[in-house]
Phi, psi and omega in degrees: 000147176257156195255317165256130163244114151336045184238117152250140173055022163265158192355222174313357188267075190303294190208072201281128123250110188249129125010174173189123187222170173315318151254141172211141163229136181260159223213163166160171156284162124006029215119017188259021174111329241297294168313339173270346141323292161328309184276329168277000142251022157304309197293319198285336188238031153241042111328310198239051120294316168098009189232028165306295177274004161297323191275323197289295174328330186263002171242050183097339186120180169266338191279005190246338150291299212316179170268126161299327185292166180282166179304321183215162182259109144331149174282354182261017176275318180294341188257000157124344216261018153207153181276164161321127173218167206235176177194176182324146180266141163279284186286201204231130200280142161202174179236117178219156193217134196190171186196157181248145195208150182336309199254349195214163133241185187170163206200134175218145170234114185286165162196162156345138174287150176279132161323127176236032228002149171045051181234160158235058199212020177270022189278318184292161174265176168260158151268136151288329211185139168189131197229176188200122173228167178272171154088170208271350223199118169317140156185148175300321179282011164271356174251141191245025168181119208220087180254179194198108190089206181268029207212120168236110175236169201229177174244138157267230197249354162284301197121016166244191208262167164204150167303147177206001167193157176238340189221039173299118176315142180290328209248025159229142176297129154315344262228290199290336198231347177233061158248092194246111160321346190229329206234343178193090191263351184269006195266302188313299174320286181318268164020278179282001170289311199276320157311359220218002159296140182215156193239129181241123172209120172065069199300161191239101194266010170318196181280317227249008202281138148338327184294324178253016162258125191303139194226169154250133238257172161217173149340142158203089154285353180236113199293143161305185187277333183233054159066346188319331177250027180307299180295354171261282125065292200280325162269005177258017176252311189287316179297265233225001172256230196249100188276316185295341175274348153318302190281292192342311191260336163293318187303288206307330172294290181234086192322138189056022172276096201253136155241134185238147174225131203247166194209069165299101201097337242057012191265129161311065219220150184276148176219123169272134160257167166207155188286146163094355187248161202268339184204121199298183204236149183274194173263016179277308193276014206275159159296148161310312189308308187300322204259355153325272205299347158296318197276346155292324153333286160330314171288304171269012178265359186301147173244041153265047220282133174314186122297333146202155186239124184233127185228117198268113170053036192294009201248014171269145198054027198251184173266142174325300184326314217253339192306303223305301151358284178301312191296317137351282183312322187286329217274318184286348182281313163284040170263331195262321199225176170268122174261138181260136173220124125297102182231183165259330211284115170271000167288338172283272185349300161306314187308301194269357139225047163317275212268018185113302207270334193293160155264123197246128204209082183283114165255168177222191173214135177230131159051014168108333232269126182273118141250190184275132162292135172040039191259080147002120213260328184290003186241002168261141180332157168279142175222113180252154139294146158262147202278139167319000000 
């Protein structure tokens, strides 16, 4: 589980360190960062993808991510009485991202690309810096895998460093290209951690959605990102996951409903039954709202569960009737695995902080700047960046 979250200087997330709990939702208005949230810690778990720095080159670049805003606010800039004004930067542009976990931290830092003649490849950052340590908090004796440049060393099994790559390219993560079980066996670890992460935003419930078309099915404990295998998905839960807590999130949701999945031709498809209706309805004919919510279902019912499930707006097309339900459902996934939920929904919201336990990470905005509403300075973590 992760304990701490990391963020500097991506968009509104200026100098971000959030808490962290088994459940957490984060909250906000319309412009108050949520997404940038979102979207930064899609970019820290495609590090150990190797595809981190594509997506910042496809949103520009690092100078088209960075925080815009000056480095620090006068206080008569804060009391209204002179404007923003920006002035020579003092510190060294970087972009980071970063996090504390039962067993590891890490850290990665992008900066500007070195000028390079004759390249059209200046949109990518480079990493500067990446580091994986034991402890709640960077230190150098606390670290057991380090790169700076192109030069990555590990601890061995004395505890002193070797080298373990000398001309790693700026635009790879050690996460993705130097996980050798014997010479850095915690760069692998962390990796298949980070990798085992998983993100759901927005399924797609059209006429033409992947979801309501009958497939051909194989095992699936992990539903895909756009549904497509919900009924081999659905039946690999019934086989071999939690069948009873399966009927449990259809009664609750839709009293007296039973799903089922039939696999005619060898293709897979879902049959909803209801009471009163004469024949069950396939998954072509479900409301948008029914078959979103099979597939949430589906999702958090794996029985394959990450380490962590980050679920973006999951209350879009669903009916009010259906939040309380749904919040049910997540308060029990999070029991097996760590959950992320952003929503806007205050009936999902109440559900799921309700008894107390969720972390609830109300945002806000000052001066462009995104922070936590009512975030006690005592309840955020201790933190360091490691320094270039």
């Amino acid at each position: 589980m992760l304990h701490t979250l990391a963020v500097a200087n991506y968009r509104s997330l200026r100098d971000m360190v959030l808490p962290l709990k088994s459940l957490n939702v984060v909250t906000g208005a319309n412009g108050s960062g949520k997404s940038n949230l979102y979207r930064g810690l899609r970019l820290l778990s495609e590090t150990a993808f190797g595809t981190a720095v594509e997506s910042i080159a496809a949103e520009g670049g690092v100078e088209s991510v960075l925080w815009a805003g000056p480095e620090q606010f006068s206080r008569l800039v804060k009391k209204g009485h002179h404007p923003v004004q920006g002035g020579p930067r003092k510190d060294r542009i970087n972009l980071r991202f970063g996090f504390v976990g039962d067993d590891f931290g890490y850290a990665i830092d992008f900066g500007l690309p070195t000028p390079v003649p004759q390249t059209m490849f200046g949109k990518d950052p480079e990493i500067k810096r990446e580091a994986i340590w034991h402890g709640e908090m960077w230190h150098d004796r606390r670290a057991v895998a380090d790169r700076r440049a192109g030069v990555v060393r590990s601890r061995d099994d004395s505890g002193a460093w070797q080298v373990v790559a000398q001309h790693l390219p700026t635009f790879d993560s050690m996460l993705s290209s130097v996980a050798d079980p014997v010479r850095a066996p915690e760069v692998l670890m962390l990796r298949e951690q980070i990798r085992s992460w998983r993100f759901y935003d927005h399924f797609r419930t059209d006429v033409a959605s992947p979801a309501r078309v009958p497939q051909i099915g194989a095992r699936t404990p992990v539903l895909s990102n756009d549904g497509h295998d919900l009924a081999a998905a659905w039946r690999t839960i019934m086989e071999i996951g939690d069948r009873e807590a399966l009927d449990t999130a259809v009664a609750d949701a839709f009293p007296g409903a039973e799903v089922d999945v039939e696999n005619p031709g060898g293709r897979f498809a879902l049959r909803f039954s209801q009471h009163g209706l004469l024949r069950p309805l396939s998954q072509a004919e479900l409301s948008d709202g029914t078959l979103r919510y099979l597939l949430w279902i589906a999702a958090l019912l794996t029985p394959r569960p990450p380490s962590l499930m980050v679920l973006n707006e999951p209350e879009t097309s669903l009916h009010p009737d259906l939040l309380p339900p749904l919040g049910r459902l997540m308060k029990r996934c999070a029991e097996d695995t760590q959950l992320w939920v952003t929503t806007h929904a205050p009936s999902l919201i109440e559900a799921l902080t309700a008894d107390g336990v969720c972390n609830h990470l109300e945002l806000d905005k000052d001066f462009g700047e995104t922070f936590v509403q009512d975030l006690d300075p005592l309840d955020v973590p201790p933190w360091r960046w490691p320094t270039r």
